[in-house]
C-alpha angles and dihedrals in degrees: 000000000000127000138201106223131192095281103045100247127139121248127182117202120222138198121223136171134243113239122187109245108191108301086344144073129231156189136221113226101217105245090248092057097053102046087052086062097029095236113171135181114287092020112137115243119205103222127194130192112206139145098345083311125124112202118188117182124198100242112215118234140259096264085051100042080055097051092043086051095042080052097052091045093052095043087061088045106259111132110198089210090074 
């Protein structure tokens, strides 16, 4: 199944299946996947249950959380090297 969405840009559905991981269950992100959103091992997913959906985000690290919040500090006027 593929789908056009908002942005044009092309998505291609996949099906994967669901392993048990200990007392959990799982998923595999296929390889390309994860290189397009540069998902490593180790890396936090945000995941949200909703409607019979399953969304998982790429969470930016800790380095980029910082920049984002130095950003938003400078931006207000507030300069951390003061």
């Amino acid at each position: 199944m593929s789908v056009w969405v908002q942005e044009w840009r092309f998505i291609m559905a996949r099906t994967v299946k669901v392993a048990k991981w200990g007392n959990n269950l799982g998923v595999r992100i296929p390889i390309d996947v994860a290189r397009e959103l540069r998902i490593k091992p180790k890396d936090s997913l945000k995941i949200i249950n909703t409607d019979n959906q399953i969304i998982l985000t790429v969470r930016p690290s800790k380095q980029e959380r910082l920049e984002a919040f130095i950003d938003e500090l400078v931006a207000a006027g507030i300069h951390p090297d003061e």
